[in-house]
N, C-alpha and C positions, 0 to 999 in steps of 0.2 A: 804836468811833470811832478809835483807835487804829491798830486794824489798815486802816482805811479810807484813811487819813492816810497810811498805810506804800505803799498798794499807789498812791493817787494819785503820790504820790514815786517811787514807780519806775517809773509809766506816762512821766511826765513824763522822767526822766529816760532811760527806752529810748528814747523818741521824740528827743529832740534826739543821743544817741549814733548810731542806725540813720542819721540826719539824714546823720551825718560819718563814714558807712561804716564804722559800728566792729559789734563782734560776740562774742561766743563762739561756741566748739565747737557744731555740729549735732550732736553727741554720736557716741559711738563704743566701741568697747572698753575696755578698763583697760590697757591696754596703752598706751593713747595720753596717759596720764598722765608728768608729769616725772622721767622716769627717769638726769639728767644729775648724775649722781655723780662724786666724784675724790677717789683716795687724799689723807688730811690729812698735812702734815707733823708728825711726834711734838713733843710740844714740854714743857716741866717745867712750867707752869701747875696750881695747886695748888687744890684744893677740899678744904675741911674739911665730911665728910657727918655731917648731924642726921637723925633720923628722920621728916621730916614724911609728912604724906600729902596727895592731889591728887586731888581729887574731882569730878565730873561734877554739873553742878547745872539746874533748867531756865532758862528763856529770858529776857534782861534787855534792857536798852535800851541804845543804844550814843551813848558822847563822846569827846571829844578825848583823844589820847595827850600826857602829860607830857613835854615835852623831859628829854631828859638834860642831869645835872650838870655844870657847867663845871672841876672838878676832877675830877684821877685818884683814885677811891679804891681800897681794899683791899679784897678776901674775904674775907666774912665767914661764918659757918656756917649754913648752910639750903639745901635746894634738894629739887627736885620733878619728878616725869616722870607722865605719862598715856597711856595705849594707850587710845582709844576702841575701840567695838564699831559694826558696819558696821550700819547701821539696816534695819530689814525694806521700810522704806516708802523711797522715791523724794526723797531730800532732802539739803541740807547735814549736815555733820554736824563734830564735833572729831574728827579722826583721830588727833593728837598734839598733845602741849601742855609743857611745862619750864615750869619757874621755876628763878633761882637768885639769893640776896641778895649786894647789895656795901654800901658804906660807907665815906665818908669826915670828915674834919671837922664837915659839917654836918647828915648824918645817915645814913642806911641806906635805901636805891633795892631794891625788887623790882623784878626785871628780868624779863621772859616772854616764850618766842615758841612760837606757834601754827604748825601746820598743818589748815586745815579741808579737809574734802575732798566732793565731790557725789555721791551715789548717782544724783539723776536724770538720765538719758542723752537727756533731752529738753530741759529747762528751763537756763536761767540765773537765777541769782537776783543782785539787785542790793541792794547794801550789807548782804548777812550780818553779824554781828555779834558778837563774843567779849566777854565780861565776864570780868575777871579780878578773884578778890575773896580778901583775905587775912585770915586770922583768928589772933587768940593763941590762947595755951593756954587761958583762961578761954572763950572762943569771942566775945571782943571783936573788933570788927571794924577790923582797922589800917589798913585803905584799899579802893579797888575802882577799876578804869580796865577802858575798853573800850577793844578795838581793831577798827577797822569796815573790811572789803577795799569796795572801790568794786563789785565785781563776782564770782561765780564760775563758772565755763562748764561747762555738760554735762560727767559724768563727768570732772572735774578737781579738781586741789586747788590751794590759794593760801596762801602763809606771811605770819605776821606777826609783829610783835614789839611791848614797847611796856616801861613802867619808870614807877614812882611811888614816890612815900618813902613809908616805914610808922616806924614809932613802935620796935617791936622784932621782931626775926629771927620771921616769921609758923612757928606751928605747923601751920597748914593752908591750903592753896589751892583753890579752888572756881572751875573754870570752865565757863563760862552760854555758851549758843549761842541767837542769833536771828534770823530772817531773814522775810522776808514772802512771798507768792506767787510761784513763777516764771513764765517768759515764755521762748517760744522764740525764741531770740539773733537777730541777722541776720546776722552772720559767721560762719563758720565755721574759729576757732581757739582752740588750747586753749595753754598756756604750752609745750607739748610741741614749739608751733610753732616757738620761738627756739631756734637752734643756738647751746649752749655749748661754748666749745673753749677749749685753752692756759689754763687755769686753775691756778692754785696758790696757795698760803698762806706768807706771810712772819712771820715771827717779828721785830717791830721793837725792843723793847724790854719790862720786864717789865709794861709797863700798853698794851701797843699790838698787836693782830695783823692782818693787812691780807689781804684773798682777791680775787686780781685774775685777769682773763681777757678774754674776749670774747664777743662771740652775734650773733647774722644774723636780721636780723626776716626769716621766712618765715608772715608772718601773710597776706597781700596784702592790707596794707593801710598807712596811713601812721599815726604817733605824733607828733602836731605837740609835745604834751606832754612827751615823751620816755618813758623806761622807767628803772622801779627794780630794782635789783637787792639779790638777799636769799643770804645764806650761812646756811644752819642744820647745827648739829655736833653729832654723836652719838658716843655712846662704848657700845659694844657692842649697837650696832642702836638704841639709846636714844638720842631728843632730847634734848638736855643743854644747846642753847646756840640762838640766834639772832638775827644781825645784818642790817642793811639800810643800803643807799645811795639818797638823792634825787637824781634826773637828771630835770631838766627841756627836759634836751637834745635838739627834734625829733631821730627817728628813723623814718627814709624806708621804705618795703618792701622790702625788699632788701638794705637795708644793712645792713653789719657795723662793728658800735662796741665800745671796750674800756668796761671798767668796775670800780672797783677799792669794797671793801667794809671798812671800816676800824671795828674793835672799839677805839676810844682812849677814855679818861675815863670807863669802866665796869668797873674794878677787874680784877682778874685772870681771864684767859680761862678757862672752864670744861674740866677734862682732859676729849681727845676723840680718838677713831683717827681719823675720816674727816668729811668735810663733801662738801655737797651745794651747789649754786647753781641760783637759781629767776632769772629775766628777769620783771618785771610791768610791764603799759604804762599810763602814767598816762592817763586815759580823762577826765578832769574840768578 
């Protein structure tokens, strides 16, 4: 029933997107994946490393992402990295995953960001699904939050992020992947299609970092919704961080718009050499 329910929802929901010219990738090489990197600026942002571990779990149901804290807090000790393994079978998959804890006044926020990525070079699948679940040392469970992408296109990947309060600094994180049947897309583009340029990262203060730039929708199609933009930061090839901006601001086929990605009221930025900027079009 479940799954019935899942594939109804995304019949539905491909039909009204194909409706308004939208699409993913016809699929293509790996090559045609988001390859739009840029030197990070060095910066003294401090992490105190705990030993946890970050686990791979199977498949869960997806909810709403917790807003972030209206206060700046501080670093606190824990944090977590996952290298997925590329699957035999034709599907979504967690290519990478972080965690890293903050805290302030009122309590202690896990913070997480995702990148999922598609083996299959046919399908799109529509609202994939990340569960992220945190456990003590007892193996008490201190919290769980999903974080759901609207869409992911033929051989592509799509980042995310999300943040929930836990009780105390998690000894272990487990994250779950779900997704229902794919569907071959009507458009043909993949995130590969936005030209990122003039990109760079400012250092605003010790609770504030800002990654701003620009990208050119080469998708041929329109974003009446607009497009989000996502910075995720690695320290020696490792996902270590990830942030996002909402832009509900149509964006036309063709056009080039700036967009700026602001890490403020989420405790001290995570140490990182280089970051990366992803473009996502809100489709909903």
């Amino acid at each position: 029933m479940y799954k019935s329910h899942r594939r109804i929802v995304a019949l539905i929901v491909m039909g009204v997107l194909a409706f308004t010219a939208w699409g993913c990738s016809s699929g293509g090489s790996a090559d045609n994946a988001p390859q739009n990197e840029s030197e990070a600026v060095e910066q003294p942002a401090q992490q105190d490393e705990a030993e946890p571990t970050t686990e791979l779990a199977p498949e869960v149901d997806a909810e709403q992402a917790l807003e972030e804290p209206a206060e700046a807090p501080t670093a606190t000790p824990g944090s977590g990295t996952y290298v997925g393994e590329i699957p035999s079978s034709a599907q979504p998959y967690i290519k990478e995953a972080c965690w890293w804890t903050t805290q302030d006044q009122t309590g202690i926020y896990l913070n997480a960001a995702t990148l999922m990525g598609n083996t299959d070079t046919v399908n799109c699948f529509i609202f994939p699904s990340i569960r992220v679940t945190a456990y003590g040392d007892d193996g008490t469970i201190l919290g769980t939050q999903s974080l759901t992408n609207v869409f992911i296109a033929p051989d592509d990947v799509m980042p995310g992020e999300t943040q929930l309060t836990v009780a105390s600094v998690p000894a272990n994180v487990v994250f779950e992947i779900s997704f229902g049947e794919g569907e071959v897309p009507g458009h043909p583009y993949t995130l590969a299609s936005f030209d990122i340029t003039n990109t760079s990262e400012q250092v605003i203060n010790e609770h504030e970092t800002r990654w701003t730039g620009q990208f050119t929708n080469n998708c041929g199609v329109d974003f009446p919704s607009g497009c989000d933009a996502y910075a995720l930061l690695r320290k020696d090839g490792l996902l270590v961080a990830g942030y996002h901006a909402i832009s509900i601001e149509p964006v036309a086929d063709g056009q080039t718009m700036p967009f700026s990605v602001d890490a403020s009221f989420v405790g001290e930025i995570p140490e990182h050499d280089s970051y990366e900027v992803y473009i996502v079009p809100n489709l909903m």
